[in-house]
N, CA, C and O atoms as a GROMACS GRO file, in nm:
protein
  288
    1UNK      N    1  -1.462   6.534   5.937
    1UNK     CA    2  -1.516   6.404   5.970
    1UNK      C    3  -1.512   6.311   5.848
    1UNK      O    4  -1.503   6.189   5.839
    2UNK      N    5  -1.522   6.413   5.754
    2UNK     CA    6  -1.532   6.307   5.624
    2UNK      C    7  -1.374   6.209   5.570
    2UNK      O    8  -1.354   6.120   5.488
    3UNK      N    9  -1.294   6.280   5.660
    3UNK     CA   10  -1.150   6.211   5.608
    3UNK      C   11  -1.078   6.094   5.769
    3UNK      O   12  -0.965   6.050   5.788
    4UNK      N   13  -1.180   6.085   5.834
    4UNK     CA   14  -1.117   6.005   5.948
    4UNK      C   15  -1.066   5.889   5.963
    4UNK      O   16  -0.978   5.853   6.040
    5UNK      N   17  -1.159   5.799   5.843
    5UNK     CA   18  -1.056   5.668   5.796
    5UNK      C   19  -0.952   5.718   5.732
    5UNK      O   20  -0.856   5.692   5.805
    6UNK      N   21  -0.898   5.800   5.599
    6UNK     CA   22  -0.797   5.795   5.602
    6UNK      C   23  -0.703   5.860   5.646
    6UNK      O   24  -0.625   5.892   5.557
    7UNK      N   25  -0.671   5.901   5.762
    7UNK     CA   26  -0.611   5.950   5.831
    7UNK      C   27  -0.556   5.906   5.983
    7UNK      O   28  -0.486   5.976   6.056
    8UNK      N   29  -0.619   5.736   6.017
    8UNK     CA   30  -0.607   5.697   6.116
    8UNK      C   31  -0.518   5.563   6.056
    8UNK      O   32  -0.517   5.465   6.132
    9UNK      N   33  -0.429   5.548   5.905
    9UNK     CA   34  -0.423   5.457   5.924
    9UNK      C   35  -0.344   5.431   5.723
    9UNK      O   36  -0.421   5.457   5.631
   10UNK      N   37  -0.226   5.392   5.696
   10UNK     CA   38  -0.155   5.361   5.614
   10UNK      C   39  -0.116   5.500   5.557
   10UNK      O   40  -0.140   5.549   5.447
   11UNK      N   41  -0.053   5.545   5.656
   11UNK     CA   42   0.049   5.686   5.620
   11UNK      C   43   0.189   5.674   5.745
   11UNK      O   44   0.226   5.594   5.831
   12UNK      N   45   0.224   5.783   5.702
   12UNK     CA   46   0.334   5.812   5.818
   12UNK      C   47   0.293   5.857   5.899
   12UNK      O   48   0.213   5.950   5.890
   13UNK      N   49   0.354   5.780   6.064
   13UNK     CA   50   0.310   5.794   6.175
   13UNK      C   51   0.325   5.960   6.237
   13UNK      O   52   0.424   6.030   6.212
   14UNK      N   53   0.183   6.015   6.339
   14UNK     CA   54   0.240   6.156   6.349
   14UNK      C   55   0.126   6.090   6.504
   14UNK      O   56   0.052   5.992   6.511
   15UNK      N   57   0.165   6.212   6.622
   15UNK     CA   58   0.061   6.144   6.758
   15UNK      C   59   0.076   6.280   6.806
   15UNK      O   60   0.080   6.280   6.929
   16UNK      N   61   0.085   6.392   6.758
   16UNK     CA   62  -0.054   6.550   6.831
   16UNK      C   63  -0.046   6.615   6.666
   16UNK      O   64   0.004   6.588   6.556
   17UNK      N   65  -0.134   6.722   6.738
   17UNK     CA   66  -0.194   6.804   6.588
   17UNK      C   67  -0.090   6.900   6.516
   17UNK      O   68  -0.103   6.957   6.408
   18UNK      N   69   0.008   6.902   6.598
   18UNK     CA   70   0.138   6.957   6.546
   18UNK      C   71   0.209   6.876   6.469
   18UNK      O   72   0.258   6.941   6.377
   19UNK      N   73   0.234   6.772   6.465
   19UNK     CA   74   0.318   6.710   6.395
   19UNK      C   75   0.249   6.657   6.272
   19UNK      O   76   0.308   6.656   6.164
   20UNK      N   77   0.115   6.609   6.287
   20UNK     CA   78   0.075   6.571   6.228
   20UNK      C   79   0.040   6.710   6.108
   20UNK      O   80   0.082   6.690   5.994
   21UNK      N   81  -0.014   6.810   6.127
   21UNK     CA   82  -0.033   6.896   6.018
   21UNK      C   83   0.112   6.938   5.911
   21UNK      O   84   0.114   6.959   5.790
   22UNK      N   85   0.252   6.941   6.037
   22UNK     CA   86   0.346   6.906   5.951
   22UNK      C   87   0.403   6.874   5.849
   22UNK      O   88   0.467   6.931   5.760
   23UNK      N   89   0.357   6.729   5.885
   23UNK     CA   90   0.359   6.650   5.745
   23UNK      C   91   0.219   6.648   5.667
   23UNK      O   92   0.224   6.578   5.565
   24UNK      N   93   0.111   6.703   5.690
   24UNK     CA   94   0.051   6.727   5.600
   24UNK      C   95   0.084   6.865   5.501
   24UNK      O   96   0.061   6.876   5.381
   25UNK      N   97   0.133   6.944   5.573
   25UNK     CA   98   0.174   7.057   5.472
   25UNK      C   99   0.285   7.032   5.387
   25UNK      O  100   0.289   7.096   5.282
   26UNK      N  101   0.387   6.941   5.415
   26UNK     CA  102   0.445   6.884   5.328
   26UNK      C  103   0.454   6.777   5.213
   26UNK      O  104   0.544   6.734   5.141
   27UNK      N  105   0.272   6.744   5.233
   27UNK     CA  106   0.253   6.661   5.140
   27UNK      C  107   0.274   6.552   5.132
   27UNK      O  108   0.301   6.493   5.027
   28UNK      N  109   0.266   6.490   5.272
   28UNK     CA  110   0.271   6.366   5.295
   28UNK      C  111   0.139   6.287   5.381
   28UNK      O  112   0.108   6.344   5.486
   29UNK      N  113   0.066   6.175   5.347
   29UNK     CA  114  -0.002   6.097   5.398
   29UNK      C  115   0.024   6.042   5.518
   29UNK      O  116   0.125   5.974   5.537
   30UNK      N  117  -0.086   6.076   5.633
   30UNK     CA  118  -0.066   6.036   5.760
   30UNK      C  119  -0.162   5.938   5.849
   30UNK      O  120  -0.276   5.904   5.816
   31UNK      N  121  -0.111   5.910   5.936
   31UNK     CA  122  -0.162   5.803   6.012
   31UNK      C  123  -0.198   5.816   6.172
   31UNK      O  124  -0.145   5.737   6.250
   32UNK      N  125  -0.278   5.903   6.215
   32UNK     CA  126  -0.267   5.958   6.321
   32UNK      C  127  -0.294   5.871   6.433
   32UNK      O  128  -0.396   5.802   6.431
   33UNK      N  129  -0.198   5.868   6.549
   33UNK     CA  130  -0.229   5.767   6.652
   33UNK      C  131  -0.193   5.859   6.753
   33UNK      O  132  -0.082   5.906   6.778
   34UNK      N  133  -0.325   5.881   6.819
   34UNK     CA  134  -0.339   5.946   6.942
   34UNK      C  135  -0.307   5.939   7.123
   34UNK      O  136  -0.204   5.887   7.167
   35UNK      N  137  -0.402   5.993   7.201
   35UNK     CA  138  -0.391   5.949   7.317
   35UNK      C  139  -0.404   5.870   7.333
   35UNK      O  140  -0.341   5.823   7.427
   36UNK      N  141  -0.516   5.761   7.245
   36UNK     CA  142  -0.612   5.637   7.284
   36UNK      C  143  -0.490   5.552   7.214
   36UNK      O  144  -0.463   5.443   7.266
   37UNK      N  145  -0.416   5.594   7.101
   37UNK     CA  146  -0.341   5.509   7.091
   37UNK      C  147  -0.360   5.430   6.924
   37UNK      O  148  -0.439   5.493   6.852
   38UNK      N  149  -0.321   5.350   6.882
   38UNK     CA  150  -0.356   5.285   6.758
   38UNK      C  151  -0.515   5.306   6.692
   38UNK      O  152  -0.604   5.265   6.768
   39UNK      N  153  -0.549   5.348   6.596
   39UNK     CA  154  -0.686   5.369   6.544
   39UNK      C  155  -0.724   5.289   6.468
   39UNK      O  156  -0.808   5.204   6.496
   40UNK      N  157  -0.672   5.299   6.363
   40UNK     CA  158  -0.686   5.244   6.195
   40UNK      C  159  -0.818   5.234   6.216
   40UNK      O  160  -0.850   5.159   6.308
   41UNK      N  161  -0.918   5.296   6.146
   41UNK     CA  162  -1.069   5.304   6.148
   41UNK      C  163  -1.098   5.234   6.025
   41UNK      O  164  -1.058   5.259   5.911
   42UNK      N  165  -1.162   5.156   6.060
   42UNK     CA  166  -1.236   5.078   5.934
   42UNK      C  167  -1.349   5.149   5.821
   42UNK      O  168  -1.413   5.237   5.879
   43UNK      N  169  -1.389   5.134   5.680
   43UNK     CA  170  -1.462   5.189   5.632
   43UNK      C  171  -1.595   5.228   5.659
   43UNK      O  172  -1.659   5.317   5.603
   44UNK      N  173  -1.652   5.105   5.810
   44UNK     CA  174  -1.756   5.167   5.873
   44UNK      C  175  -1.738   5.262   5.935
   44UNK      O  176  -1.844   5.300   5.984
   45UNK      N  177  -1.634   5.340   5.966
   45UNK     CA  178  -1.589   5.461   6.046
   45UNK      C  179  -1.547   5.459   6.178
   45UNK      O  180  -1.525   5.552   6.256
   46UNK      N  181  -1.538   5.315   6.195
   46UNK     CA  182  -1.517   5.267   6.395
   46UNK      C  183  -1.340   5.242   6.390
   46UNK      O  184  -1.276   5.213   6.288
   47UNK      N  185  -1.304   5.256   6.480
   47UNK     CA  186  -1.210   5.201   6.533
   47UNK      C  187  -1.122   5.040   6.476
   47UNK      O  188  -1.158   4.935   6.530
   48UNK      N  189  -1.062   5.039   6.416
   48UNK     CA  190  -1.030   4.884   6.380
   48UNK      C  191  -0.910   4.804   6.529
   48UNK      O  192  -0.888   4.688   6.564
   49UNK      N  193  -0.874   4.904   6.565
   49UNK     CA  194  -0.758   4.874   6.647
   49UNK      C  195  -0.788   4.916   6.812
   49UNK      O  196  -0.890   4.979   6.841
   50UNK      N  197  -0.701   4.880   6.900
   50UNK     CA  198  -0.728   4.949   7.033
   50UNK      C  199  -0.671   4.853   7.116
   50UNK      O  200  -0.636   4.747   7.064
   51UNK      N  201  -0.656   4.874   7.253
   51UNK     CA  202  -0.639   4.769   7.356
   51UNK      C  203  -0.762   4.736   7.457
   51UNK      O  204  -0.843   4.822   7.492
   52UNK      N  205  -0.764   4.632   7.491
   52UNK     CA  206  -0.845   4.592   7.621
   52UNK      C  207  -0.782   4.606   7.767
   52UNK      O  208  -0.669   4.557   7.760
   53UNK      N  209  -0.807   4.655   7.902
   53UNK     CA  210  -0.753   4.634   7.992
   53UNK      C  211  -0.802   4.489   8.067
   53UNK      O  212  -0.923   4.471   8.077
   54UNK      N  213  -0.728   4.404   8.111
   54UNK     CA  214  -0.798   4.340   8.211
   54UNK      C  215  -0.742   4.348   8.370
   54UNK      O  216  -0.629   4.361   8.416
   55UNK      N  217  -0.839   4.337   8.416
   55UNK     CA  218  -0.869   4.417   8.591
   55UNK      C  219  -0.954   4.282   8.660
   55UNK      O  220  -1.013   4.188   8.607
   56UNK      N  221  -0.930   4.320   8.808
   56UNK     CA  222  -1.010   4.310   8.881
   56UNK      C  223  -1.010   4.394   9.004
   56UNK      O  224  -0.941   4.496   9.000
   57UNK      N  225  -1.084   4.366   9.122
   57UNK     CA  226  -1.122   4.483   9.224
   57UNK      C  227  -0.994   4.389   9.323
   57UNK      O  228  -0.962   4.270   9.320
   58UNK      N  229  -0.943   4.508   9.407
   58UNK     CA  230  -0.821   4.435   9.502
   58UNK      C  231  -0.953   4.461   9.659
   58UNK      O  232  -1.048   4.538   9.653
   59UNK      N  233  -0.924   4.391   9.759
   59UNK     CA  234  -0.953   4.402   9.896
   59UNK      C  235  -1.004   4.483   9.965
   59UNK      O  236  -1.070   4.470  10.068
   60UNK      N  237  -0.951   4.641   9.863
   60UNK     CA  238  -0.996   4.745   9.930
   60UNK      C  239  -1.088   4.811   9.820
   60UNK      O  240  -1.118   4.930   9.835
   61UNK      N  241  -1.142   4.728   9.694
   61UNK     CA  242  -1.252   4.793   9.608
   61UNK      C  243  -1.138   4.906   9.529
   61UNK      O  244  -1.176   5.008   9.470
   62UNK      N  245  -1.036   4.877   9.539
   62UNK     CA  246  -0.949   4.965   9.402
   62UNK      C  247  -0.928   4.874   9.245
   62UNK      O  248  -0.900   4.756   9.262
   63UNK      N  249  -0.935   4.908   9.139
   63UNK     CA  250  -0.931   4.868   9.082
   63UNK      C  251  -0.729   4.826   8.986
   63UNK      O  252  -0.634   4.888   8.939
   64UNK      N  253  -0.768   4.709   9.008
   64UNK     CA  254  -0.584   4.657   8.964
   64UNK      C  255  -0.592   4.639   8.805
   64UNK      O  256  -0.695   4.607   8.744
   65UNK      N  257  -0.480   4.662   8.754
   65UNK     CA  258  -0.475   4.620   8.575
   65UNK      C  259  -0.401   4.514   8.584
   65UNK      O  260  -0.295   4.535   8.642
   66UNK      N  261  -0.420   4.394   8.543
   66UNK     CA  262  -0.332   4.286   8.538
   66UNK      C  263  -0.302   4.304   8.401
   66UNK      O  264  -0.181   4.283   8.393
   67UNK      N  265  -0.340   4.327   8.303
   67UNK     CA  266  -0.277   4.324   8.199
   67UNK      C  267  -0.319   4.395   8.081
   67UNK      O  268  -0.441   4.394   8.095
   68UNK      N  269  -0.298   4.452   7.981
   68UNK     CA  270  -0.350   4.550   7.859
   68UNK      C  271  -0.327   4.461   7.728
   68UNK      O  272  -0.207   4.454   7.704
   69UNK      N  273  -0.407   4.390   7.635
   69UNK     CA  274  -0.421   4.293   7.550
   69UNK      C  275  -0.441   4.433   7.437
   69UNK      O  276  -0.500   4.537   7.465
   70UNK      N  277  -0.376   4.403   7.308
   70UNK     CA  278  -0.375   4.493   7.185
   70UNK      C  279  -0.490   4.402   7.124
   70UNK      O  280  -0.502   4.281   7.142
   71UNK      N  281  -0.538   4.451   7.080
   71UNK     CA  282  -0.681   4.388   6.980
   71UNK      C  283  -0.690   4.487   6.855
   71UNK      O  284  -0.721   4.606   6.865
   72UNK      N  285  -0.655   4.410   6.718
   72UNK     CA  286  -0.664   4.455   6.581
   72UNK      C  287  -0.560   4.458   6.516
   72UNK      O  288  -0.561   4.496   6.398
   0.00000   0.00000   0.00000
């Protein structure tokens, strides 16, 4: 937990725990971007990056994505 900012963010890109330990055993600095997608965690320890969905409910109460906005 103690290394989660730097590891979400100004290294080389790696996205599961395989690849990413990879290049850590080779001694390289990584940047892990997951399921959720872009991280870069800020020094408060949150999230700096991510997307928003925007939705609304269709006719039949299903929910539609009109669009996914990147934020950070």
């Amino acid at each position: 937990m103690n290394e989660i900012n730097g590891v979400t963010k100004d290294g080389e890109k790696c996205d599961s725990y395989a690849a990413c330990l990879e290049l850590i055993n080779a001694g390289a600095d990584i940047d892990y971007d997951g399921a959720s997608g872009v991280l870069n965690f800020v020094d408060a320890g949150e999230p700096g990056a991510g997307y928003y969905d925007l939705w609304h409910f269709d006719e039949g109460g299903r929910i539609v994505v009109d669009d996914t906005v990147p934020v950070g």
